[in-house]
N, C-alpha and C positions, 0 to 999 in steps of 0.2 A: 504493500500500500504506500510506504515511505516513497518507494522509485518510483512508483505510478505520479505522485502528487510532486515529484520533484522534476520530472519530466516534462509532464503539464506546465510546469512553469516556468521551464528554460523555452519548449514550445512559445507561450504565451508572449514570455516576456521576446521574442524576434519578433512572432509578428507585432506584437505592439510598436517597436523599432519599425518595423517595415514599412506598418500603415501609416506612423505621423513623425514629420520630422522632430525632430532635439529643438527644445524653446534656443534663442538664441537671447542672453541675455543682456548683451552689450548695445542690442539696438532698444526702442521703446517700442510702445504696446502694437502700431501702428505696422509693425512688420512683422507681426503674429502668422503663423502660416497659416493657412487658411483649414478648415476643418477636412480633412480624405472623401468622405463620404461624399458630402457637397459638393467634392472638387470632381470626380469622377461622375456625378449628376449631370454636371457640366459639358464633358469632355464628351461624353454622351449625347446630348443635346446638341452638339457643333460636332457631331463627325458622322461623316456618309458615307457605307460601303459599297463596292461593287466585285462583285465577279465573274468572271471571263469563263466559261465550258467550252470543250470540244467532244459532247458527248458527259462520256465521265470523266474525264483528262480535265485536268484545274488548267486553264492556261494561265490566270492570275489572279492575285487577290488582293486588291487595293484598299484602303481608307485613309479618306482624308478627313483632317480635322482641322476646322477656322478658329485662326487663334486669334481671337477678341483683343481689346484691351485689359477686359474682366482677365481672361484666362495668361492672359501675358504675363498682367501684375502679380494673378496667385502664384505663378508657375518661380517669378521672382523672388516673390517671401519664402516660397517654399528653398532657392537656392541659400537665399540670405540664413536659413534658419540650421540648415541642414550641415553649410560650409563654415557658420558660424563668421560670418565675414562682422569685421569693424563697424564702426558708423560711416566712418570716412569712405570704406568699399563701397560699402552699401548707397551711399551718395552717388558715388561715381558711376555705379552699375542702374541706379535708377537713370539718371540723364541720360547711359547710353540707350535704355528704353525707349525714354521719352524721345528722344535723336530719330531712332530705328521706327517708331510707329508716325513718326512725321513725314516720313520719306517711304514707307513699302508696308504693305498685305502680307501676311506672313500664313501658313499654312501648314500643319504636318502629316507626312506623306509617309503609310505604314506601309512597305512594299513586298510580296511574295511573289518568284515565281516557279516553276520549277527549274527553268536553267538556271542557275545560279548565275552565271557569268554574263546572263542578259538583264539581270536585276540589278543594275547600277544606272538610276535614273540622272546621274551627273555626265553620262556619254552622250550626245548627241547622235553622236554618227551610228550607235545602237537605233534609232528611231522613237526617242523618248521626247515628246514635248507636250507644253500646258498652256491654255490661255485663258485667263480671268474675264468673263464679260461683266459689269457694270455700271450700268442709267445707258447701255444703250453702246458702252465703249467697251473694244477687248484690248488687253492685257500681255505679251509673252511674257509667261514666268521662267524662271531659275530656277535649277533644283542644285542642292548643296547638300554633302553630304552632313548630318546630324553629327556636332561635334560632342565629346563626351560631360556627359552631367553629372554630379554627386548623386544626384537621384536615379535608380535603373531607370528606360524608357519603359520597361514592363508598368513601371508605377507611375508613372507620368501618363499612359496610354494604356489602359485595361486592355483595350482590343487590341495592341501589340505581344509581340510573340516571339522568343527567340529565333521564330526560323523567319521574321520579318525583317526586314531594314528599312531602318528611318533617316526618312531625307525632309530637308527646309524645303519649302518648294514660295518662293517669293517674289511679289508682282512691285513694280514702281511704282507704286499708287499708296496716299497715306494710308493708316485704316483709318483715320477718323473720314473719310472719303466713302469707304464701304461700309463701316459699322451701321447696323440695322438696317443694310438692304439688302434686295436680292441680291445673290452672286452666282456665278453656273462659272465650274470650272471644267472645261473641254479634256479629257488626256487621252494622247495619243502614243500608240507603242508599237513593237514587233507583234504585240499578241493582238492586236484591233484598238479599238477605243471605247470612252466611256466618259460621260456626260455626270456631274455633281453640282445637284441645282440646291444650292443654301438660301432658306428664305431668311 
């Protein structure tokens, strides 16, 4: 019974680490990270899936997810809490936010395919491209490979998956430009294409 209830609690106590970052106590209350639960309500809510058959053969399996302001900023606290950054980081990392959503739409792109080697959405010459439509305007997007977080992308994206890869996929339009409106983003690939229309 002792191992059973002491097992239970090493279990417990990871996921608890898993589910919510470490308070960061050097910043003020203002950079609290935001609650898990909530936060994947969210992720939820702003992200669109598609999948590609040939029969039974998967040829792909995409999601994309619009990353708001809201989810930006969580996604920020969440760094700030977890990395335990300064006031002074945390300053600096906020302005380049504020910089990066005044200048580009930002998007994250949960990628499978079965080739391995044709799932690098940063090749052009592959035949990977995106375009953001808009009040009427389209968009080419960038895709960039997803550089590494403190946080897994497992946790940051429920519907990611180790056998997925995660790319930025980003348009030169502010978001305060797109926020609260339609968006339909086109993607095209070696395996056909597929349309994600964000109201």
């Amino acid at each position: 019974m002792r191992f059973f209830l002491m097992k239970f609690f090493i279990v417990f106590s990871i996921f608890g680490c898993a589910s919510q970052a470490p308070l960061n106590t050097q910043l003020d209350p203002s950079w609290m990270s935001p609650n898990m639960s909530e936060y994947k309500k969210v992720i939820s809510k702003n992200t669109l899936h598609e999948r590609k058959y040939d029969g039974f053969y998967n040829k792909f399996d995409i999601s994309i997810t619009k990353l708001n302001q809201d989810i930006r900023i969580k996604q920020l606290k969440l760094r700030a809490n977890y990395s335990q950054w300064t006031k002074e980081l945390a300053d600096k990392e906020r302005e380049k936010l504020i910089e990066s959503m005044s200048k580009e739409t930002v998007f994250f792109v949960s990628s499978f395919t079965p080739k391995r080697d044709l799932n690098n959405l940063t090749m052009k010459d592959i035949g990977w491209a995106a375009t953001l439509e808009v009040d009427g305007v389209r968009y080419p997007g960038t895709f960039k490979a997803y550089t590494k977080h403190p946080y897994k992308l497992e946790n940051l994206y429920q519907h990611h998956t180790i056998w997925h890869r995660g790319f930025l996929l980003k348009f030169d339009v502010p978001t305060p430009n797109t926020e609260n409106k339609a968006q339909v983003i086109t993607l095209t690939s070696p395996f056909g294409y597929a349309i994600y229309p964000f109201k």
